[in-house]
C-alpha positions as CSV (number, residue, x, y, z in Angstrom):
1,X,23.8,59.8,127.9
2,X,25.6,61.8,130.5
3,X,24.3,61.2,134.2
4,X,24.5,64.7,135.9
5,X,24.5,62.9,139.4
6,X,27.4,61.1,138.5
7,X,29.6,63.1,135.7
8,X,32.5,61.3,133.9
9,X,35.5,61.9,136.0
10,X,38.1,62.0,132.7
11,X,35.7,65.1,131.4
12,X,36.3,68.0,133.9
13,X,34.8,70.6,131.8
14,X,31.8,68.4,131.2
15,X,31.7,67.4,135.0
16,X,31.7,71.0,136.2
17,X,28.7,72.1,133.5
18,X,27.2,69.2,134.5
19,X,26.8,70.1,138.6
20,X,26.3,74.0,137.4
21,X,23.3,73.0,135.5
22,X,21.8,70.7,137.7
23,X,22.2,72.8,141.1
24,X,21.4,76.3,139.0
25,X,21.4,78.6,142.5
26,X,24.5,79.5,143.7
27,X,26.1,82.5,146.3
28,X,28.3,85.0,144.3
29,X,31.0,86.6,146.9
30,X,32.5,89.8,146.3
31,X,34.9,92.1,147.7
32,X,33.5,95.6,148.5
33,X,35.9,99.0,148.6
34,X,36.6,98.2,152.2
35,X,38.1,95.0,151.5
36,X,35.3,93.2,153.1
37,X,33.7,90.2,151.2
38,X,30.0,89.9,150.6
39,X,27.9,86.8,149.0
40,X,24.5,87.1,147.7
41,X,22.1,84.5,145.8
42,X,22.2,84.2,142.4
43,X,20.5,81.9,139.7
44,X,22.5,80.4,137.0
45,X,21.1,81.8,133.5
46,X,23.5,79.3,131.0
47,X,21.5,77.4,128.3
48,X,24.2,74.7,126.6
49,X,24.9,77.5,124.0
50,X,26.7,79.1,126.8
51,X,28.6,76.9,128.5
52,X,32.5,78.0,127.6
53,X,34.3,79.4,130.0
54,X,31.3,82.4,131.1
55,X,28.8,81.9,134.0
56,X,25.5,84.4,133.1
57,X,23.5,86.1,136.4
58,X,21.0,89.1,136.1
59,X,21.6,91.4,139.1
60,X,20.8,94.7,140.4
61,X,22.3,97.4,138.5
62,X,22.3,99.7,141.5
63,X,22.9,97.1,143.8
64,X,25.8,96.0,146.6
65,X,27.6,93.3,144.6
66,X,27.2,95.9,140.9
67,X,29.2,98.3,143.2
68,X,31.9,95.7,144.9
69,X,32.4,94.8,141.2
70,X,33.0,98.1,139.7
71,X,36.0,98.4,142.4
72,X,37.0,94.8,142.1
73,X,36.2,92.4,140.0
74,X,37.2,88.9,141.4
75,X,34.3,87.3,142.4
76,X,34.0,83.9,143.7
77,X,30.8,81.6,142.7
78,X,29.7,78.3,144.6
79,X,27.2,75.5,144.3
80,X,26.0,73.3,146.9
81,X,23.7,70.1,146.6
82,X,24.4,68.8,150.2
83,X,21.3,66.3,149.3
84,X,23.4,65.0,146.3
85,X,26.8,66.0,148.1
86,X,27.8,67.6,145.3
87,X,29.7,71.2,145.8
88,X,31.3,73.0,143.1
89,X,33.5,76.7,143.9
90,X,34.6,78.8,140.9
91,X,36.8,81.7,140.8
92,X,36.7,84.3,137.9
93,X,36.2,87.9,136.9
94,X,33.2,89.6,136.3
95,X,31.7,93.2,134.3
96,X,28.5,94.1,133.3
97,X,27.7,93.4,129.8
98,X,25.6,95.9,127.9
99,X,24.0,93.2,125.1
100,X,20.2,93.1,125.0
101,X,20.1,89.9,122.7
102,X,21.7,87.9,125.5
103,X,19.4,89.2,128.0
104,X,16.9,88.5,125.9
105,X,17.9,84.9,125.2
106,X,18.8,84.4,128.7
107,X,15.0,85.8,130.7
108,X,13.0,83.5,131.9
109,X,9.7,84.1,133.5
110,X,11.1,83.1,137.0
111,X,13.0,86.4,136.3
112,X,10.2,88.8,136.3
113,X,10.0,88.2,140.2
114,X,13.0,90.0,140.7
115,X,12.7,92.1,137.4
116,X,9.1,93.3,137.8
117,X,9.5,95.4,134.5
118,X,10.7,92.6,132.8
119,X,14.0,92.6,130.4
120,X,13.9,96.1,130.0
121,X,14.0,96.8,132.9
122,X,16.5,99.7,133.9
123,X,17.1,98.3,137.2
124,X,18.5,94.8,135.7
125,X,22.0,94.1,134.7
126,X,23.8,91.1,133.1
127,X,26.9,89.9,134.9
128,X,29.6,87.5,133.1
129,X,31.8,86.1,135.1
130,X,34.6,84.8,133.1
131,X,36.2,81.5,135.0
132,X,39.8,81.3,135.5
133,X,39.7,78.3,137.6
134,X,36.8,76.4,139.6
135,X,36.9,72.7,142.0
136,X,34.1,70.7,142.5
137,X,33.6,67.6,144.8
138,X,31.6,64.9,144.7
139,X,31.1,62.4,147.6
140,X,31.1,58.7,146.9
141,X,27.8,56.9,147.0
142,X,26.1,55.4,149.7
143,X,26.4,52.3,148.0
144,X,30.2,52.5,147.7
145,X,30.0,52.3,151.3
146,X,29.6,48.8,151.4
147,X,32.7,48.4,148.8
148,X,34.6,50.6,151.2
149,X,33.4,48.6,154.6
150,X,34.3,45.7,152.6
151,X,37.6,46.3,151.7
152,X,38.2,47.3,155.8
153,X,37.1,44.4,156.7
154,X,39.8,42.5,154.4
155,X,42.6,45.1,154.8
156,X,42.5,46.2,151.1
157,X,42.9,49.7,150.5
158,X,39.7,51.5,150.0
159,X,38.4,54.0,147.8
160,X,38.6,58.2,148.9
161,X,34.8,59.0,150.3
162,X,35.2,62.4,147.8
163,X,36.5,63.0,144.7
164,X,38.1,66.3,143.9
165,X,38.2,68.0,140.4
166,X,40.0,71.1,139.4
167,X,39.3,72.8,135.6
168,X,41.7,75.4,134.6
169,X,40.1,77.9,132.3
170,X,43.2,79.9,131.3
């Protein structure tokens, strides 16, 4: 069984799914018409049916980032579990998608507190954003300190503190 604090570093799909699920709230920057970059909180909606190459949010339809998108749609996505010192960045494309059935499949009840009228409501929009590329770091263990003291200590090389993954999507 895969241990989402510690994914297996020769899987970097399965790695970057891993961090996504287990941190879930992320900041979505985009670029408005003015070139100027915004970032707003967003909760990851993908179940393990959706985890290809699409991240799922629900946003405001009439909202800032809707707008920024509509004008350009490179968006960046990131993840940060500074407890776990785990930090994922993702870079992709994103639209609106019309498709009731996913919205459907993809509300949760958490969602209502943002979506008062609940799935149907008009305010509500799904956002895909389709990843073309994305990083993600995770930061050795406390316990590999002692490995890494050790190996000071007898003038061995030591292992990095971070480890550094990129997953190409295109």
């Amino acid at each position: 069984m895969e241990d989402p604090a510690h994914p297996d570093p020769r899987l970097p799909r399965q790695g970057l799914w891993s961090l996504v699920r287990q941190i879930r709230e992320a900041m979505l920057a985009t670029c408005d018409a003015q070139g100027r970059l915004h970032a707003q909180p967003v909760t990851t909606l993908n179940r393990a049916e959706h985890e290809d190459a699409s991240l799922w949010f629900f946003l405001r339809r009439d909202g800032d980032a809707a707008r920024s998108i509509a004008v350009d749609p490179r968006v960046a996505v990131t993840y940060a579990d500074p407890g776990n010192e785990h930090f994922v960045s993702i870079g992709g494309r994103a639209r609106i998608v019309e498709r009731m059935s996913l919205v459907d499949a993809l509300w949760t009840p958490a969602s209502r507190r943002w979506f008062p009228a609940g799935p149907r409501d008009p305010a509500l929009a799904l956002l895909e954003v389709r990843i073309e590329h994305a990083a993600y770091w995770d930061v050795v263990t406390r316990a590999a300190w002692w490995h890494r003291a050790r190996a000071a200590a007898r003038g061995e090389a030591a292992m990095p503190m971070a480890r550094q993954r990129g997953v190409d999507f295109r």
